[in-house]
DOBA-699830 format. One record per residue (C-alpha): x, y, z; residue number from 1. Coordinates in Angstrom, 3 decimals. Layout:
N
<atom><east>X</east><north>Y</north><up>Z</up><resi>NUM</resi></atom>
...
% end
This chain:
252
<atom><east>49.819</east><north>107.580</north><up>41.148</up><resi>1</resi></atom>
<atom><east>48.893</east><north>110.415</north><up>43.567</up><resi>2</resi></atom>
<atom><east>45.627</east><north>110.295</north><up>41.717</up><resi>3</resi></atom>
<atom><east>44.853</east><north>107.104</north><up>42.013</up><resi>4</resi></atom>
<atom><east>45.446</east><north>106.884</north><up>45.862</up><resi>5</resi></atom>
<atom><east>43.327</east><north>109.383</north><up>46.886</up><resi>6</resi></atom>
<atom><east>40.726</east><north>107.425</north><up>44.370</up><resi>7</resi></atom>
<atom><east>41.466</east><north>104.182</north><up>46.313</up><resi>8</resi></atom>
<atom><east>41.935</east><north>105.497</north><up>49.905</up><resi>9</resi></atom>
<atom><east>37.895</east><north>106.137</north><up>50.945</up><resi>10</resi></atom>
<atom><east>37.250</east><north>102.758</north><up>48.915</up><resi>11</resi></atom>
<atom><east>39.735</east><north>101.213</north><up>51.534</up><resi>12</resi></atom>
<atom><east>37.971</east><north>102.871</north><up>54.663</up><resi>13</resi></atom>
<atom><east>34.648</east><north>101.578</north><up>53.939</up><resi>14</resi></atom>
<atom><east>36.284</east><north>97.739</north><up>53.128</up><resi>15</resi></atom>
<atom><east>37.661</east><north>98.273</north><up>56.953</up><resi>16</resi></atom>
<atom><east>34.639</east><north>99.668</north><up>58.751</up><resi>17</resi></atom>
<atom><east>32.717</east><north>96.496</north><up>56.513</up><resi>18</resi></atom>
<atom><east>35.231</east><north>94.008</north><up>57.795</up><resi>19</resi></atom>
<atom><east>35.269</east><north>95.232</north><up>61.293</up><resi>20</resi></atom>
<atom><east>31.290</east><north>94.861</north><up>61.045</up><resi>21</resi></atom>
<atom><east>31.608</east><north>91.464</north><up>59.467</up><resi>22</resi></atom>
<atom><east>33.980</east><north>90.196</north><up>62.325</up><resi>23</resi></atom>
<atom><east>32.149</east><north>91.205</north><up>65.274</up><resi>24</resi></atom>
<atom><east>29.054</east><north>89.145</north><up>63.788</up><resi>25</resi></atom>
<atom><east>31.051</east><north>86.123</north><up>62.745</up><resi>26</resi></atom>
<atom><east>32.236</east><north>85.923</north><up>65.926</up><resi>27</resi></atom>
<atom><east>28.215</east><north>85.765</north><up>67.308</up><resi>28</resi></atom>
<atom><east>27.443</east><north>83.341</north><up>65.227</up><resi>29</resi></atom>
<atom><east>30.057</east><north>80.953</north><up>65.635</up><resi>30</resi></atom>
<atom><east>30.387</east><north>81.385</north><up>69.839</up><resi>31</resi></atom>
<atom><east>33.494</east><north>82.819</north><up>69.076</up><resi>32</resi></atom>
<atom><east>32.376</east><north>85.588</north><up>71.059</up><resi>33</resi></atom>
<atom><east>32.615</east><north>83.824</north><up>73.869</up><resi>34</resi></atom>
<atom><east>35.683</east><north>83.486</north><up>74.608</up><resi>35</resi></atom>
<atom><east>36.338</east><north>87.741</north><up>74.274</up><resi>36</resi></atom>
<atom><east>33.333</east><north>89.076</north><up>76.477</up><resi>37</resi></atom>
<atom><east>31.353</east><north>88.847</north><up>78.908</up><resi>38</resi></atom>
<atom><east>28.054</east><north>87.478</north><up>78.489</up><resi>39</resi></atom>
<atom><east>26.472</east><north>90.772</north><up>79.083</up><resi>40</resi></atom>
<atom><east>27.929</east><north>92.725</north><up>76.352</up><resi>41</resi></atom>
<atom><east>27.233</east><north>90.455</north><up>73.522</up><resi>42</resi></atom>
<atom><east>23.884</east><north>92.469</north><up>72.393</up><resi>43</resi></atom>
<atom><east>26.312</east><north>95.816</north><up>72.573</up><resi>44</resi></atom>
<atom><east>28.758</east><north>93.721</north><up>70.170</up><resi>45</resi></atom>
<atom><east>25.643</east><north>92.226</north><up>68.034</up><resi>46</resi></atom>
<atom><east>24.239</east><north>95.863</north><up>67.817</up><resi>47</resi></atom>
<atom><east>28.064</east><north>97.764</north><up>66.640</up><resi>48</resi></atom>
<atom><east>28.432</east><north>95.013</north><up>64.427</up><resi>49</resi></atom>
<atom><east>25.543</east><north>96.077</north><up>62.489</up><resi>50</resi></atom>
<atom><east>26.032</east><north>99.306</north><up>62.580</up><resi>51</resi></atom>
<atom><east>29.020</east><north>99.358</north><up>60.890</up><resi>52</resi></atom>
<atom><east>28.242</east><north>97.016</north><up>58.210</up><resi>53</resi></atom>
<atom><east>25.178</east><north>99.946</north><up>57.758</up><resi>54</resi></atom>
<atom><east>27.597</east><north>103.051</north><up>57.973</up><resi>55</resi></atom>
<atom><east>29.699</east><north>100.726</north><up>55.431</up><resi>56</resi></atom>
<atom><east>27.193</east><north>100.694</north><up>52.806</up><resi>57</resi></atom>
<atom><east>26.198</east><north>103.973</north><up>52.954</up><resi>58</resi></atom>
<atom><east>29.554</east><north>105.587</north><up>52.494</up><resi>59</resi></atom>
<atom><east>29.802</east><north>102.772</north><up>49.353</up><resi>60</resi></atom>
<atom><east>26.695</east><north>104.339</north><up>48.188</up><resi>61</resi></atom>
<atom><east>28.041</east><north>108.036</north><up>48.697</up><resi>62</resi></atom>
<atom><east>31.279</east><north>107.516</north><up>46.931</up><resi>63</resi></atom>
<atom><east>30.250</east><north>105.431</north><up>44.186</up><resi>64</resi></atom>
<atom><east>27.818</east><north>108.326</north><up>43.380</up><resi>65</resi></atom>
<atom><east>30.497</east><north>111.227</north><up>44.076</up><resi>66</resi></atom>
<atom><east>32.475</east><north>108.934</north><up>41.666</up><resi>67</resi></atom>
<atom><east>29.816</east><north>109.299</north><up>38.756</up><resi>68</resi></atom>
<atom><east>30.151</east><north>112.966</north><up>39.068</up><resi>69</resi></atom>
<atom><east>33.767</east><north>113.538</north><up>39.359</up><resi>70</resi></atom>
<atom><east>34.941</east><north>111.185</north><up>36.927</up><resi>71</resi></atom>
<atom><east>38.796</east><north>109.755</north><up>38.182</up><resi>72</resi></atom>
<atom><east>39.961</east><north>111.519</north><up>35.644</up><resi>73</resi></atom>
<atom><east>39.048</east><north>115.066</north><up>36.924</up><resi>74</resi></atom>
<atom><east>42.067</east><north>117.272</north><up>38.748</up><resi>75</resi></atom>
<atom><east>43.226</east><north>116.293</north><up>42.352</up><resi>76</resi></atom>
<atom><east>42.108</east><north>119.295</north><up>43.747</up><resi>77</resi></atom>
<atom><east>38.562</east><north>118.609</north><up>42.343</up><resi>78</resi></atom>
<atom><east>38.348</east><north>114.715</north><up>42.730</up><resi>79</resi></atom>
<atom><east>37.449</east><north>113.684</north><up>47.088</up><resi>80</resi></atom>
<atom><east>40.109</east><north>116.056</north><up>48.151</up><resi>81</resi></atom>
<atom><east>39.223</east><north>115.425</north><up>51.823</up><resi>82</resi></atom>
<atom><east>40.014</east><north>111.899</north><up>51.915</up><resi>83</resi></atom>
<atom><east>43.515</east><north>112.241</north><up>52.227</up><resi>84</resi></atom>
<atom><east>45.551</east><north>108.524</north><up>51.573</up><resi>85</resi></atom>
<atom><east>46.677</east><north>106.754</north><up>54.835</up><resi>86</resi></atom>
<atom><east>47.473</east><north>104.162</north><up>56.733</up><resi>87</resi></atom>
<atom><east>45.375</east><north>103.714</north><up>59.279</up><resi>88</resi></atom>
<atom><east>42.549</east><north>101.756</north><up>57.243</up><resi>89</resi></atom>
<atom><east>44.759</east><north>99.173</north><up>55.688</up><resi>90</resi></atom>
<atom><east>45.930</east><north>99.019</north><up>59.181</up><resi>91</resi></atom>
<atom><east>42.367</east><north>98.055</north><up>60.545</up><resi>92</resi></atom>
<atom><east>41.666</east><north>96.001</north><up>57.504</up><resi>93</resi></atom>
<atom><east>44.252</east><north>94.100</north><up>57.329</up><resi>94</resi></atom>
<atom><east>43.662</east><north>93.119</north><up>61.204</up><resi>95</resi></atom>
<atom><east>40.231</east><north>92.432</north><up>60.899</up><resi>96</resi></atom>
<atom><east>41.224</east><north>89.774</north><up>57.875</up><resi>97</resi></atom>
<atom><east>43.648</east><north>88.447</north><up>60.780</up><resi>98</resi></atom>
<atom><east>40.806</east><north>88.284</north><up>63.473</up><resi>99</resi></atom>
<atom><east>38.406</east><north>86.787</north><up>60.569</up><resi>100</resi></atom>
<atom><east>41.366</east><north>83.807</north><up>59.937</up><resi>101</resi></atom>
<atom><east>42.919</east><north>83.167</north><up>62.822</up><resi>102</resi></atom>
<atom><east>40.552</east><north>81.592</north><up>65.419</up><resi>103</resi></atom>
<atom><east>40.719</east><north>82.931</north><up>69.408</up><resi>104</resi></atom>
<atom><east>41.539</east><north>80.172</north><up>72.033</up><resi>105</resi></atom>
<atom><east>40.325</east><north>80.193</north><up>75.604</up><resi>106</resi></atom>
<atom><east>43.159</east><north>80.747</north><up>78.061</up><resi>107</resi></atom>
<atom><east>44.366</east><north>77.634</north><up>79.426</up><resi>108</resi></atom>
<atom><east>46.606</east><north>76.240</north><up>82.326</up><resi>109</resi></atom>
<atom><east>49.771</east><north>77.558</north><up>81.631</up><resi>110</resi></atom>
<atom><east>48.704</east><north>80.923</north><up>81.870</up><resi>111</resi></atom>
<atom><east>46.168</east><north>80.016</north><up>85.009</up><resi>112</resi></atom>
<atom><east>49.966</east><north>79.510</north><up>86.509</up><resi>113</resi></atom>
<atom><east>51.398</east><north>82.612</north><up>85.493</up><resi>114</resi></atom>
<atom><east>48.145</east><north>84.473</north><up>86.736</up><resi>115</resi></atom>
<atom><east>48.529</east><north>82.762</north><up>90.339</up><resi>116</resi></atom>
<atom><east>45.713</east><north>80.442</north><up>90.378</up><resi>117</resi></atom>
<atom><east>46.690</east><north>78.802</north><up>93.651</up><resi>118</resi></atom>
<atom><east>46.464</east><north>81.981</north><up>95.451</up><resi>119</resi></atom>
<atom><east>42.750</east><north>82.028</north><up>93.975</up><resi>120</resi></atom>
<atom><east>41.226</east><north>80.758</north><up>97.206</up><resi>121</resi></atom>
<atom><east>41.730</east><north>84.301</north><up>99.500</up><resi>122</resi></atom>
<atom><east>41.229</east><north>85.918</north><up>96.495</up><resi>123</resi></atom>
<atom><east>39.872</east><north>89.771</north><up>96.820</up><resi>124</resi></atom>
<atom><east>38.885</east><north>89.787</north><up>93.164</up><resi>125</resi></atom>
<atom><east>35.836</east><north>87.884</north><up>93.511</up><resi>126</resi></atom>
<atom><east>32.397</east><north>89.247</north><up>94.396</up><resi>127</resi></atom>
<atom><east>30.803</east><north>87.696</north><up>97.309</up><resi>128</resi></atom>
<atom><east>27.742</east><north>89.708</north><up>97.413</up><resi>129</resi></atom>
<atom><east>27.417</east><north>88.051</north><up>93.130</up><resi>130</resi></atom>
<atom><east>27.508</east><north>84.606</north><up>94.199</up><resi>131</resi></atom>
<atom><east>24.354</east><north>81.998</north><up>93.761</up><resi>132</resi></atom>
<atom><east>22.703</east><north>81.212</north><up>96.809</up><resi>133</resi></atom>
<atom><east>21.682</east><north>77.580</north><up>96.481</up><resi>134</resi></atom>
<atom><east>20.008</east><north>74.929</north><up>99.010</up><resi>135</resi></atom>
<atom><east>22.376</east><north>71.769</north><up>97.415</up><resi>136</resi></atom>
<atom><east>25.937</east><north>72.754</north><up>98.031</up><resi>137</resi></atom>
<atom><east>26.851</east><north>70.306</north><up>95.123</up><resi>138</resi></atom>
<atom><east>24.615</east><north>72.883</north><up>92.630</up><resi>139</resi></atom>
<atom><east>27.645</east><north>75.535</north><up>93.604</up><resi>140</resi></atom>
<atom><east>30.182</east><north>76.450</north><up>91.078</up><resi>141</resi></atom>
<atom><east>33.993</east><north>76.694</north><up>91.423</up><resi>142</resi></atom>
<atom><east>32.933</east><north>80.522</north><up>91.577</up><resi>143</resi></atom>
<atom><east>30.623</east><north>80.034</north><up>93.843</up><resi>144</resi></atom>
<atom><east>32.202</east><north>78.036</north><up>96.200</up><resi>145</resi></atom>
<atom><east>35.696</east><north>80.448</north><up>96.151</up><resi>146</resi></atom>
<atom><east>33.168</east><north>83.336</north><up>96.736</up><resi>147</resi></atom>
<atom><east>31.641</east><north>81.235</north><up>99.839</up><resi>148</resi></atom>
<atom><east>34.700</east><north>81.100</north><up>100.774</up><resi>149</resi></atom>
<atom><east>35.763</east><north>84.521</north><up>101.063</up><resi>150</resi></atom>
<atom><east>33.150</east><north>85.110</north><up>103.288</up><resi>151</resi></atom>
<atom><east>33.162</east><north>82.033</north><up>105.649</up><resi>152</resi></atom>
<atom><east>36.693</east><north>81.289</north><up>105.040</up><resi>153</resi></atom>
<atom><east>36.795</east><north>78.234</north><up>107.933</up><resi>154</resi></atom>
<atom><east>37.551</east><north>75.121</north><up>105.944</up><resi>155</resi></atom>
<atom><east>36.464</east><north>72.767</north><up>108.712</up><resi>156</resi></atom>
<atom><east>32.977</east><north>74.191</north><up>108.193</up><resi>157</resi></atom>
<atom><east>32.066</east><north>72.780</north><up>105.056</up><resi>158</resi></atom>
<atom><east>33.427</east><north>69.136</north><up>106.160</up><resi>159</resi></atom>
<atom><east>31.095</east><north>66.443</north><up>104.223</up><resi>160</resi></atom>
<atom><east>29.511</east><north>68.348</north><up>101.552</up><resi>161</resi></atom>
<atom><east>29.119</east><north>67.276</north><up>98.656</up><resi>162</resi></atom>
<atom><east>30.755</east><north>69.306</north><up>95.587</up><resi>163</resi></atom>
<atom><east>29.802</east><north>68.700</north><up>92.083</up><resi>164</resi></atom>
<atom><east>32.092</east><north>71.151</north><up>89.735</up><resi>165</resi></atom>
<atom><east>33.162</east><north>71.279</north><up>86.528</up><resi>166</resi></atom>
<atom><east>36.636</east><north>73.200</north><up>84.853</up><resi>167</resi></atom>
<atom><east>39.865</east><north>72.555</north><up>83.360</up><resi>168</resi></atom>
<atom><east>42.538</east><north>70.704</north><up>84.780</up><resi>169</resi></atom>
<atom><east>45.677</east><north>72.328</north><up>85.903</up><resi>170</resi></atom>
<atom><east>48.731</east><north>70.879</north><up>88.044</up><resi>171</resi></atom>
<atom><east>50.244</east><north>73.312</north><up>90.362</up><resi>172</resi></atom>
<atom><east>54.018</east><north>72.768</north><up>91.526</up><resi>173</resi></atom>
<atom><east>52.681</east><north>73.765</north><up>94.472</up><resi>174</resi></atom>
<atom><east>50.940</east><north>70.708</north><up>95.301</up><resi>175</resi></atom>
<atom><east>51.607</east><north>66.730</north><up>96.029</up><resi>176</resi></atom>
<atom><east>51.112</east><north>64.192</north><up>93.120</up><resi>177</resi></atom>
<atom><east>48.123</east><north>63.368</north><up>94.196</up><resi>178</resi></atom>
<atom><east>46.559</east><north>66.352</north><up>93.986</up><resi>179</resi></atom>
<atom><east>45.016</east><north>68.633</north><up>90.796</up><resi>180</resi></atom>
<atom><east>43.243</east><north>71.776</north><up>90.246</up><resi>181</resi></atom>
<atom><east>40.202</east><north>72.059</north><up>88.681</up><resi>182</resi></atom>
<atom><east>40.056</east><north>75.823</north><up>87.597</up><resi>183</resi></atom>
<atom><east>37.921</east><north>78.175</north><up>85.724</up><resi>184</resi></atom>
<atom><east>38.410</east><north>81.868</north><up>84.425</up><resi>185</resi></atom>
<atom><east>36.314</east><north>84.567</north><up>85.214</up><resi>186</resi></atom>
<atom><east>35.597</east><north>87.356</north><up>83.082</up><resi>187</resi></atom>
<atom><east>34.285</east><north>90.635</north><up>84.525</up><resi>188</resi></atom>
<atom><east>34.769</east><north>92.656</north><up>80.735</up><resi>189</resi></atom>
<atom><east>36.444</east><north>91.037</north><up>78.608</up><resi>190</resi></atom>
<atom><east>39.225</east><north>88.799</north><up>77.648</up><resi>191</resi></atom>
<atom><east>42.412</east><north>91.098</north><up>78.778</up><resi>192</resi></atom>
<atom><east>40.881</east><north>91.007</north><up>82.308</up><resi>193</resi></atom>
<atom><east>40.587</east><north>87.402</north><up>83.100</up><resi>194</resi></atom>
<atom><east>41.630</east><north>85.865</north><up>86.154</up><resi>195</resi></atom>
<atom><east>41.651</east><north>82.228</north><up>87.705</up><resi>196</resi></atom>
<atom><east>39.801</east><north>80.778</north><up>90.670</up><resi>197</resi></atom>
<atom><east>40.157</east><north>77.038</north><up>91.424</up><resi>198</resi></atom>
<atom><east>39.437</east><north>74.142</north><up>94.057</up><resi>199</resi></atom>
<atom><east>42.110</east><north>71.454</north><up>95.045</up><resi>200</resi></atom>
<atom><east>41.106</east><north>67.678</north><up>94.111</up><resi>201</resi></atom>
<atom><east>42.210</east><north>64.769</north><up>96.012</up><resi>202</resi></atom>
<atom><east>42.933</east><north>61.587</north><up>94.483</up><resi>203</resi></atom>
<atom><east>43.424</east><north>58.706</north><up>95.004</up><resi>204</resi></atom>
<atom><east>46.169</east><north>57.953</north><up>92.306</up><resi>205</resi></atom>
<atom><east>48.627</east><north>60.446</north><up>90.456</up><resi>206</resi></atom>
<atom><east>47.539</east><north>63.428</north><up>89.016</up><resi>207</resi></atom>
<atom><east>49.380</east><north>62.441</north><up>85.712</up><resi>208</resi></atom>
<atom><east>46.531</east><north>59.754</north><up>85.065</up><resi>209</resi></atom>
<atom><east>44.178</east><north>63.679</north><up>84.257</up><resi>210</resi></atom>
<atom><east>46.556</east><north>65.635</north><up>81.717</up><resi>211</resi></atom>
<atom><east>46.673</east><north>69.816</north><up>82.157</up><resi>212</resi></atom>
<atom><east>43.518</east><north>71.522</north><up>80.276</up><resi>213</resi></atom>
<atom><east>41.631</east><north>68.418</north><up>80.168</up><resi>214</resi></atom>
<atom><east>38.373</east><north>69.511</north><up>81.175</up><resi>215</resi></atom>
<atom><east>36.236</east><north>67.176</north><up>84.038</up><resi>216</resi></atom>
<atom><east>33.719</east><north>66.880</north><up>85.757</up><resi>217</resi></atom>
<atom><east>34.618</east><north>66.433</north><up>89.153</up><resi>218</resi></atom>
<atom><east>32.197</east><north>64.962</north><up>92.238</up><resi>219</resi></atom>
<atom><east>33.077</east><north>63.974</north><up>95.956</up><resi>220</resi></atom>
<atom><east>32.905</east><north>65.476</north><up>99.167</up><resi>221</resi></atom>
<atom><east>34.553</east><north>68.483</north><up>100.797</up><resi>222</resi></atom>
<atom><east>37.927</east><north>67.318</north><up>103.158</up><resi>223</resi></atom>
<atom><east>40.321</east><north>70.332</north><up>104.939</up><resi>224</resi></atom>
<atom><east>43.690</east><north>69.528</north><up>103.603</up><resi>225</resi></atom>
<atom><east>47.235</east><north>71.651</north><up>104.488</up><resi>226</resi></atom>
<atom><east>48.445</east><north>72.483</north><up>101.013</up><resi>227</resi></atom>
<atom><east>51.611</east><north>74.880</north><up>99.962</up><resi>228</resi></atom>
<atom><east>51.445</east><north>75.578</north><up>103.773</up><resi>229</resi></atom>
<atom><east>47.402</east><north>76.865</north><up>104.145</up><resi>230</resi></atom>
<atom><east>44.340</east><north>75.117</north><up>105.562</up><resi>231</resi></atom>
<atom><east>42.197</east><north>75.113</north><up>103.015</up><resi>232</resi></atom>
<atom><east>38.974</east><north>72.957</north><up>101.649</up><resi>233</resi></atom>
<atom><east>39.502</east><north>70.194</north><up>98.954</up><resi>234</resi></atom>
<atom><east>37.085</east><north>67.820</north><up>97.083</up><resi>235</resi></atom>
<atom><east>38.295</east><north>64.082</north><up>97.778</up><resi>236</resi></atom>
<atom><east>36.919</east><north>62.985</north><up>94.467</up><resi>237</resi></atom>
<atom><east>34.689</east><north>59.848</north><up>94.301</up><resi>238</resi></atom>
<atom><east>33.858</east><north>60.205</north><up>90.465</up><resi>239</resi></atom>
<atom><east>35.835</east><north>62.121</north><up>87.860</up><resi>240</resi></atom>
<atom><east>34.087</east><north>62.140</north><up>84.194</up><resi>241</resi></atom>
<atom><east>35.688</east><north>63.901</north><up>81.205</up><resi>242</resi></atom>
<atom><east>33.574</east><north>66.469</north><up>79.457</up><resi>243</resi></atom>
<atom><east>33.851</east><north>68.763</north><up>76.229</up><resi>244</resi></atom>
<atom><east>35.210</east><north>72.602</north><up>76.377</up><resi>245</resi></atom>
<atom><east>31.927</east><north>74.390</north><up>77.183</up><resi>246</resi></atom>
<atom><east>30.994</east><north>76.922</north><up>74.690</up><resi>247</resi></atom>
<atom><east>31.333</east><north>79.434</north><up>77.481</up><resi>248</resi></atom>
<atom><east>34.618</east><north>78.277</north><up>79.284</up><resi>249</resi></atom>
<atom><east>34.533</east><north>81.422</north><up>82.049</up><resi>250</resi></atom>
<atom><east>32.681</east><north>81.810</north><up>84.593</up><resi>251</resi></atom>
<atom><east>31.375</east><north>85.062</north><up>85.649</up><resi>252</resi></atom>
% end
């Protein structure tokens, strides 16, 4: 039995490091990625999972060519005595087979809440020297317009523009019926390092008619409303149009 485990336990690392390899590109191809990094480190991700799908197949090729020499058969102390059996690689395997099967979610409203997305507004998270400068104040982001914001925080300033946004629908306890949050996550790194920014909507019925994570499209014109006790800028929607998930959900 000893035998056979320390046989089986190199076979086992190289079916991890392939795995690991394998997951990291699956999750390229299929946008999956996405939803676990930012943008910027996708080539990095691209570029491991190669590698270890390369460093996989040449330790296959070393130990299937130690095994033609030293038979199983041969004595312990003669047979790949320095790959000791463990753990650790069924371990990594076996959650790599998990990552490969189960399939990652963007974060949605309920944890938006938990996170404190209607504190989002003053916000010292967000960048303001990394926003977009743009001409049309209805080309700005939710991102953009939260990092506008923190720099020219007078709502009654941007009275009358128009806002043309698009995020995920979220209804703060916070708020009167009649209003909604259309939110977005931004991702610095990656996943574990989210956070929420959001604008308030006005509306001119109940919020209930837009169900939580529904993602919209949302147009209208910048108002200065009093909400959970702040001044602060809302869009008093004229036109709100459902939309699919984006393949990128976070903004950045």
């Amino acid at each position: 039995m000893a035998k056979s485990t320390r046989f089986l336990s190199p076979w086992l690392d190289v079916l991890a490091i392939a795995a690991w390899g394998v997951l990291f590109l699956q999750y390229w191809l299929t946008g999956r990625l996405y939803l676990l990094i930012h943008p910027n480190y996708m080539g990095l991700t691209v570029v491991a999972g190669v590698g270890l799908l390369v460093i996989s197949g040449v330790r296959a090729i070393t130990l299937w060519r130690r095994s033609r020499r030293y038979p199983p058969n041969m004595p312990a102390a003669q047979h790949l005595t320095l790959f000791p059996p463990g753990w650790s690689s069924a371990i990594l395997l076996a959650t790599a087979i998990f990552g490969l099967v189960i399939t990652p979610r963007a974060f949605a409203s309920q944890t938006a809440i938990q996170r404190g997305v209607t504190d989002t507004m003053t916000m010292t998270r967000v960048k303001p020297q990394a926003f977009r400068a743009s001409n049309k104040s209805e080309d700005k982001s939710i991102i953009d317009w939260v990092r506008t914001l923190s720099l020219y925080p007078e709502p009654d300033a941007y009275m009358g523009q128009k806002a043309k946004v698009q995020g995920f629908v979220i209804h703060s306890p916070d708020f009167p019926e009649q209003y909604l949050l259309i939110s977005r996550f931004v991702i610095t790194c990656c996943a574990a390092d989210v956070y929420p920014v959001s604008l308030p909507v006005k509306l001119t019925q109940n919020r209930n008619a837009y169900k939580p994570d529904t993602w919209l499209e949302v147009e209208g014109q910048m108002v200065t409303e009093t909400l959970a006790g702040k001044r602060q800028i809302a869009i008093a929607a004229t036109s709100l149009k459902p939309i699919p998930e984006p393949k990128n959900p976070y903004d950045y």
